[in-house]
N, C-alpha and C positions, 0 to 999 in steps of 0.2 A: 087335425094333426099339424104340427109346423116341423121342417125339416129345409135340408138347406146342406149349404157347404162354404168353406171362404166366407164365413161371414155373413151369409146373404139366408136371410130367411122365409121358405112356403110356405104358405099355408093352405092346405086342403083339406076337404073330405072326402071320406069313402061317396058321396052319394053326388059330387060336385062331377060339374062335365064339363072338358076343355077343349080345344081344336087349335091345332098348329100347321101352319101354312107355313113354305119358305117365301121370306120377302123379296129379298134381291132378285132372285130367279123368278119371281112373277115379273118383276117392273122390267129384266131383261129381256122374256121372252114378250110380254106385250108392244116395245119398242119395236124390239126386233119385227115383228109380226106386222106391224105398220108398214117399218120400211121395207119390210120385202112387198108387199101390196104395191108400196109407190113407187120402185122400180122395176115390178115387172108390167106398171102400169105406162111406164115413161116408155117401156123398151114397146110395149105394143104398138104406140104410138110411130113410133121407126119403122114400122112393116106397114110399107106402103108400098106400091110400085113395083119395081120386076124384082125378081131371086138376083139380079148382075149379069154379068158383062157373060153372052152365050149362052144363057141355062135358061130354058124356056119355063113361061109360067109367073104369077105374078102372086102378092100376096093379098087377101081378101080382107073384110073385116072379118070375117068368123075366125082367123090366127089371130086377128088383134085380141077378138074376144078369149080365144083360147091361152091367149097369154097373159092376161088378167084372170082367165080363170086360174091357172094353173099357179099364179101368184099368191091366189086368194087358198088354194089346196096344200099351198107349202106354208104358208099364214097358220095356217089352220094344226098342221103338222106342229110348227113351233111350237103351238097353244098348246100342244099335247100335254111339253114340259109344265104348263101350271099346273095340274092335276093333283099333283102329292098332295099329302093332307093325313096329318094323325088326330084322331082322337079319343075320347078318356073316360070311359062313365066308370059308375060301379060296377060294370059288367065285365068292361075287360079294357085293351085297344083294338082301334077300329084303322088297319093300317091302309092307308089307298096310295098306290104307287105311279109313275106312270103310264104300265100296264098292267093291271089287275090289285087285287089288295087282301087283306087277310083281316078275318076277326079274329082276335088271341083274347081269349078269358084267362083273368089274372092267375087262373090259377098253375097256367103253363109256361108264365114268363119268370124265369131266371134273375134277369136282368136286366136293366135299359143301359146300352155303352154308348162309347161318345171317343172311342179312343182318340191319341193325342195323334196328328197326322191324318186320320180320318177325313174326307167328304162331308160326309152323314154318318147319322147315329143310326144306334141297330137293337133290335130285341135278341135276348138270348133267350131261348125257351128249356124248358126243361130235360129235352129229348136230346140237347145239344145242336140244335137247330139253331140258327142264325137270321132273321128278318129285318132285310137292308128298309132306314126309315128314309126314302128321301125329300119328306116335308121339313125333316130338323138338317139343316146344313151347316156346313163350320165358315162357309160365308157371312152367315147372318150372324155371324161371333154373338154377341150377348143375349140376343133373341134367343141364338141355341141354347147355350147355358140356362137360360133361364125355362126353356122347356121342357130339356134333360130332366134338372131338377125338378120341375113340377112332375113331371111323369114318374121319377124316381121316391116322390113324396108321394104319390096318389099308388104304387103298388105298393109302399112301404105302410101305408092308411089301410089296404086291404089285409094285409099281411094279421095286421094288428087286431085287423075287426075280427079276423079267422079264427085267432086263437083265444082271443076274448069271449066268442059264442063257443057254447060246449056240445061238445059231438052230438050228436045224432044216435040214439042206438043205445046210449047208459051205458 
């Protein structure tokens, strides 16, 4: 099936399998994740010596350590954000967010939106249910577009195949 908008044409099939990551927000949060490791690695370095002026007590390595640990647990936190991730078989979407994820068989989605002012894009399911996608972002401007679109061409391939095969039942 080919399908498309503005001009711009997909082509899929019902049986083709896709996966959409957001880009920017990966290569952010992996930055990001660095530099907090290396400044709470510099700051550990600073804890040496007494707590100051009256306060009895002095700092150990094990604070040093623990503050590279704790560098390394908020690192890690950040990475959370990579996680999103949709993807696309003939079975359905495969949503994974970044806490928890949903599987939706095509035969419950509505809709793939993308509204204009939106974050992320979202499934609309049959029930009138809503399912925020945040691997498609309107940061990654034409990446999203162009995943919209393939997603919107892959239930549009399903759609097709459905009423093309004949009931079940006679």
């Amino acid at each position: 099936m080919i399908a498309g908008g503005r001009g711009t044409l997909v082509s899929v099939s019902v049986n083709q399998s896709v996966v959409f990551r957001p880009r920017r927000l990966r290569v952010v949060c992996w930055v990001s994740a660095v530099v907090i490791v290396i400044v709470f690695t510099l700051i550990s370095f600073g804890l040496h010596g007494s707590l100051g002026e009256g306060v009895p007590g002095t700092f150990q390595r094990g604070d040093q350590a623990a503050m590279i640990g704790l560098g390394v647990l908020a690192a890690l936190a950040v990475l959370m954000f990579t996680r999103p991730r949709i993807s696309a078989d003939d079975r359905g979407l495969h949503v994974r967010n970044v806490l928890g994820g949903y599987d939706l068989p095509w035969e419950i989605i509505r809709a793939v939106r993308f509204s204009r002012g939106a974050p992320w894009a979202s499934i609309e399911l049959t029930d009138d249910d809503v399912v925020s996608v945040l691997a498609v972002q309107a940061a990654d401007k034409e990446y999203a577009v162009e995943a919209v679109r393939t997603l919107r061409a892959m239930l549009e391939s399903h759609r097709l195949s459905q009423r093309s095969t004949p009931a079940n039942g006679g």
